[in-house]
C-alpha positions in Angstrom: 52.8 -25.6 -48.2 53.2 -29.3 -47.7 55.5 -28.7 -45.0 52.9 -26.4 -43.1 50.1 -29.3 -43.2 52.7 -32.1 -41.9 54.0 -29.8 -39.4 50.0 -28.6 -38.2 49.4 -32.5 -38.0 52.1 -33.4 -36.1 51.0 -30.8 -33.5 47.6 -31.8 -33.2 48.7 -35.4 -32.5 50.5 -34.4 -29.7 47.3 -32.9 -28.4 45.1 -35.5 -29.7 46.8 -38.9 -28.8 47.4 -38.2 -25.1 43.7 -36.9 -24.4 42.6 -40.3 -25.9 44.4 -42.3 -24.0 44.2 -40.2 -20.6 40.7 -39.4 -20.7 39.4 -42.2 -18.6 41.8 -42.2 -15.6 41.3 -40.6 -13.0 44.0 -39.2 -10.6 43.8 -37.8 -6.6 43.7 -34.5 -7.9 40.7 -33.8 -9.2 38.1 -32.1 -7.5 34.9 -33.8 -6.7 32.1 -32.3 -8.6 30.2 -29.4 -6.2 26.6 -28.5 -6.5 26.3 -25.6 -8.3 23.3 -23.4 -6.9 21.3 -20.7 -8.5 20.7 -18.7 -5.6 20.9 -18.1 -1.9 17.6 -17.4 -2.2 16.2 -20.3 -3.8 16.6 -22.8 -1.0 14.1 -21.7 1.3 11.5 -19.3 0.5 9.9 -16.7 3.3 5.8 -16.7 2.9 4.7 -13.5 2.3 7.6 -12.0 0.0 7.4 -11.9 -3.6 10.2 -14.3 -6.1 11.5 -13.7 -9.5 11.5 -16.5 -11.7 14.8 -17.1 -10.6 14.3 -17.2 -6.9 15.5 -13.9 -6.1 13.3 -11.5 -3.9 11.4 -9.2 -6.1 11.6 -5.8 -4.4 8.8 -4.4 -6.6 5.7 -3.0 -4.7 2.6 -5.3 -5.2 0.5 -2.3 -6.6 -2.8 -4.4 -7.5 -4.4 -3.6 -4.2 -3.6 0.1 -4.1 -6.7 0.5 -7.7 -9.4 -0.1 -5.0 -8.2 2.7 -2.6 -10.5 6.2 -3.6 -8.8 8.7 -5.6 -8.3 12.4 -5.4 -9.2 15.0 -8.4 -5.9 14.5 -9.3 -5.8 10.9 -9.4 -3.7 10.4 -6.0 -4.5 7.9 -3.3 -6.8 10.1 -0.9 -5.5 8.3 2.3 -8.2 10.2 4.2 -11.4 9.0 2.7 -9.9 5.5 2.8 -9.9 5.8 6.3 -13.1 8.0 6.9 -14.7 4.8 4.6 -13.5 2.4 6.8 -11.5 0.7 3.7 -8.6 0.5 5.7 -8.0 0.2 9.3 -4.6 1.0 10.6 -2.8 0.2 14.1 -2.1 3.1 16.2 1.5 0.5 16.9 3.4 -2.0 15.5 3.4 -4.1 19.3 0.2 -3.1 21.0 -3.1 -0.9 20.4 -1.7 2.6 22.0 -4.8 5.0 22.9 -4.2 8.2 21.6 -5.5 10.3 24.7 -5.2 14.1 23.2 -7.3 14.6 20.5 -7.1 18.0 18.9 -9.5 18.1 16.1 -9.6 22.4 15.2 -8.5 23.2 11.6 -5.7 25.8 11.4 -5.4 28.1 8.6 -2.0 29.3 7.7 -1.4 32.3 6.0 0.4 31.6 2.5 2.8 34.4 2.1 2.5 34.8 -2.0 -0.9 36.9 -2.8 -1.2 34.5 -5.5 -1.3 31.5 -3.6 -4.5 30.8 -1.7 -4.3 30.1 2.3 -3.3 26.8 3.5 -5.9 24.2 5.6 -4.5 21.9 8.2 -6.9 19.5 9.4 -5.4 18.5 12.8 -8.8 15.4 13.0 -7.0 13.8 9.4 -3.4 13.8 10.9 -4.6 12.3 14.5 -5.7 9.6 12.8 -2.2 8.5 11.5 0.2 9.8 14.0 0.6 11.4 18.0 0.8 14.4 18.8 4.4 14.1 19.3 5.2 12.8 15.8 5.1 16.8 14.9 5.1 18.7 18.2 7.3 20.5 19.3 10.0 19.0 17.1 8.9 19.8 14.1 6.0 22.4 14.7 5.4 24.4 17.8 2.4 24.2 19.8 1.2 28.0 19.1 -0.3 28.3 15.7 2.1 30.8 13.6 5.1 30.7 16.0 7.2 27.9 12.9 8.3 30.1 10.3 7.1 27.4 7.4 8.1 28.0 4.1 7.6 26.2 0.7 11.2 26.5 0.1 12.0 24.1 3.8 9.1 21.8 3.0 10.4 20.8 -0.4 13.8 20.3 1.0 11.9 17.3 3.7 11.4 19.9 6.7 8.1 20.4 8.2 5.4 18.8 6.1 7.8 17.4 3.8 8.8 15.3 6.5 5.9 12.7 5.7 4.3 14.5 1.9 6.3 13.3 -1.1 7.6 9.9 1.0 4.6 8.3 2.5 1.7 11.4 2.3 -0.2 12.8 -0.5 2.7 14.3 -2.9 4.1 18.2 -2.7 2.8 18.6 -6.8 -0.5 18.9 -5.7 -0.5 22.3 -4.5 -4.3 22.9 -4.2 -5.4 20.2 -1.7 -3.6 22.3 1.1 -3.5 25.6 -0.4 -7.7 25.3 -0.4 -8.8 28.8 1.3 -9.2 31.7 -0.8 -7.7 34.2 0.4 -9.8 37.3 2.6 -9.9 40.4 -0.1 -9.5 43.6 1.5 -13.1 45.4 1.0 -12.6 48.8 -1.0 -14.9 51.3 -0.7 -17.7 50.9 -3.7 -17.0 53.5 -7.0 -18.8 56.4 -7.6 -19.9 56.9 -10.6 -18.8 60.2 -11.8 -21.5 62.3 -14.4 
């Protein structure tokens, strides 16, 4: 046991001595020290964009401002009475005021193909507001009212009105604020009371 100690001793002098007495020379080949930084990020910050406590760019939406904008019955951002209210005010372009010249302001109704389901109202007057005519015509919708064979099926998937609903429109779960019209009952002849 005695052995094992001497033997562990001797070892850590050989260890110990030589980083006492090299430890304050210096030689060519070390590397002078290099600025370590935190971030790429942290050097120069861009107004406008939101940091992390640790300089990084905080992709998170800033959603304080969006508790002002008038809610739906179910408690979605109505987009349209923002607008109608004059809450918000949005460009027509990115680069210059563009005058929308064709304004087509007629509701269409279109026909929902499950009895259960009422009809669906599309206010053409809401939509001008955001987008052209051409946004939708004829590449996603023809001209002629009832000539696109819509379905719910397509419009889930991101076609027609799923295009802008669900991503940057009202969402697809809220199946009553298009599918508003009661549907036209077919009048039967009134029951006669049989004696």
């Amino acid at each position: 046991m005695v052995k094992v100690f001497i033997k562990y001793i001797f070892i850590s002098f050989l260890f110990i001595i030589p980083t006492i007495f090299f430890t304050g020379t210096k030689t060519d080949s070390a590397l002078p020290a290099q600025e370590i930084k935190q971030s790429v990020f942290t050097d120069k910050q861009i107004w406008g964009l939101k940091y992390d406590k640790y300089g990084i760019i905080d992709p998170t939406p800033d959603m304080q401002m969006l508790r002002l904008l008038p809610r739906d019955s179910y408690n979605f951002i109505d987009w349209a009475k923002a607008l109608s209210d004059d809450i918000i005010a949005p460009l027509d372009s990115i680069h210059e005021r563009e005058d929308n010249t064709i304004q087509f302001s007629k509701d269409i109704i279109i026909k929902s193909k499950m009895d259960f389901m009422p009809d669906v109202l599309f206010p053409h007057n809401v939509h001008n507001f955001w987008l052209n005519c051409s946004a939708c015509h004829p590449k996603l919708f023809e001209t002629q009212a009832g000539a696109t064979p819509i379905s719910m099926a397509a419009i889930w998937k991101g076609q027609f009105c799923g295009r802008c609903h669900d991503k940057v429109a009202f969402p697809l779960r809220n199946c009553f604020r298009c599918h508003s019209v009661p549907k036209e009952t077919k009048k039967q002849p009134p029951q006669q009371d049989v004696k």
